[in-house]
C-alpha positions as CSV (number, residue, x, y, z in Angstrom):
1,X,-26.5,35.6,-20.2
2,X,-26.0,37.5,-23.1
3,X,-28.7,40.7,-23.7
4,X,-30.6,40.8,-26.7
5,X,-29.8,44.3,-27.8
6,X,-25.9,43.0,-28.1
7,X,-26.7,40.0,-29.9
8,X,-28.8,41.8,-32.5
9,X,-26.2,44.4,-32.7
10,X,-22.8,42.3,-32.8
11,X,-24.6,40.3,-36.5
12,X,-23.3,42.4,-38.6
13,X,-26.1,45.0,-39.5
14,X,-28.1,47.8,-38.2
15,X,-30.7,46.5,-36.2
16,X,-34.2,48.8,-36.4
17,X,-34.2,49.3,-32.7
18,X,-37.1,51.9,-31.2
19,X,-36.1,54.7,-30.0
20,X,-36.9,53.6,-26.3
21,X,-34.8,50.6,-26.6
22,X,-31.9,52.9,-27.8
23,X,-32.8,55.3,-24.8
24,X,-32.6,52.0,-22.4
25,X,-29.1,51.0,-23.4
26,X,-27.9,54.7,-23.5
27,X,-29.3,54.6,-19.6
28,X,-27.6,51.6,-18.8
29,X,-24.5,53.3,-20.5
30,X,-24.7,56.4,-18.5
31,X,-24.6,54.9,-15.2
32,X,-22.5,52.5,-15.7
33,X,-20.1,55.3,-17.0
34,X,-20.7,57.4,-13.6
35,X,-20.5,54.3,-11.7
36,X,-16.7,53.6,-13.2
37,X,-15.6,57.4,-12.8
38,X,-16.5,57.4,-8.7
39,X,-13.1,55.4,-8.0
40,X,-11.5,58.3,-9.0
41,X,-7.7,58.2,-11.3
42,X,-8.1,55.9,-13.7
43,X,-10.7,53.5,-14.7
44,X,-9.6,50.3,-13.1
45,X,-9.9,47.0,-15.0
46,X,-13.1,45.4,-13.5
47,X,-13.9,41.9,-14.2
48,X,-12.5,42.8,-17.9
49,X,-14.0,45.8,-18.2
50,X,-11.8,48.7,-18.8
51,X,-12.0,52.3,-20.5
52,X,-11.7,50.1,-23.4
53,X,-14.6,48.0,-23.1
54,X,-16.5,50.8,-22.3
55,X,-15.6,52.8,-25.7
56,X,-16.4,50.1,-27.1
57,X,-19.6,49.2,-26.1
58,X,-20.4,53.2,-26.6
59,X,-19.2,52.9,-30.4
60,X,-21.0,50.2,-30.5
61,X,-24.1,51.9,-30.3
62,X,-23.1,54.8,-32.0
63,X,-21.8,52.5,-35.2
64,X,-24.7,50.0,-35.1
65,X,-27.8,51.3,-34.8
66,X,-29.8,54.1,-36.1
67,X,-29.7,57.1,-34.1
68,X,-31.6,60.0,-33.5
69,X,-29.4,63.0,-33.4
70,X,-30.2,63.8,-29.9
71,X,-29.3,60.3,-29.1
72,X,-26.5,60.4,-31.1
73,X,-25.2,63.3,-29.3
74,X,-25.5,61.5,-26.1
75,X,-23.3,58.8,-26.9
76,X,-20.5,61.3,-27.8
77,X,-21.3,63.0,-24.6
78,X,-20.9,60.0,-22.7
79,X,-17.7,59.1,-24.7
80,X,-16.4,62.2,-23.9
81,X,-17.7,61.9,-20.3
82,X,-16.1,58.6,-19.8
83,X,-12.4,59.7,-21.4
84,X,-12.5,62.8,-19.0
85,X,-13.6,60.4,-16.1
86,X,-10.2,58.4,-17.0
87,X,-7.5,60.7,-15.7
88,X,-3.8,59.9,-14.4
């Protein structure tokens, strides 16, 4: 089933999303990036969902939608986050 918040942000424009529904997807982000870096090593490909799907999905977000800075800076937190989670 596919979410709302993806289908009105994979049409092509910035979607005016509140701030809450923003806050929910950056949630769902966070633990799903914390969920990914308990394996430990590297983020293994998991039902097609790599450390590229997940910078994507981040960017995503980030690219798509209209931010507040604090939000904004959590999305480059979690990118960051995620990348250091992804180690050799």
């Amino acid at each position: 089933m596919k979410s709302v918040w993806k289908s009105k942000i994979t049409n092509g424009r910035a979607p005016i999303l509140s701030a809450r529904s923003v806050d929910e997807m950056l949630d769902h982000l966070a633990v799903m990036v914390r969920q990914t870096a308990r394996c430990g090593g590297r983020i293994a490909r998991i039902q097609g969902m790599d450390l590229d799907y997940w910078e994507d999905r981040i960017n995503t977000v980030i690219d798509k939608t209209d931010l507040f800075s604090s939000q904004q800076d959590r999305a480059k937190l979690l990118l960051v986050e995620l990348r250091s989670s992804d180690r050799a």
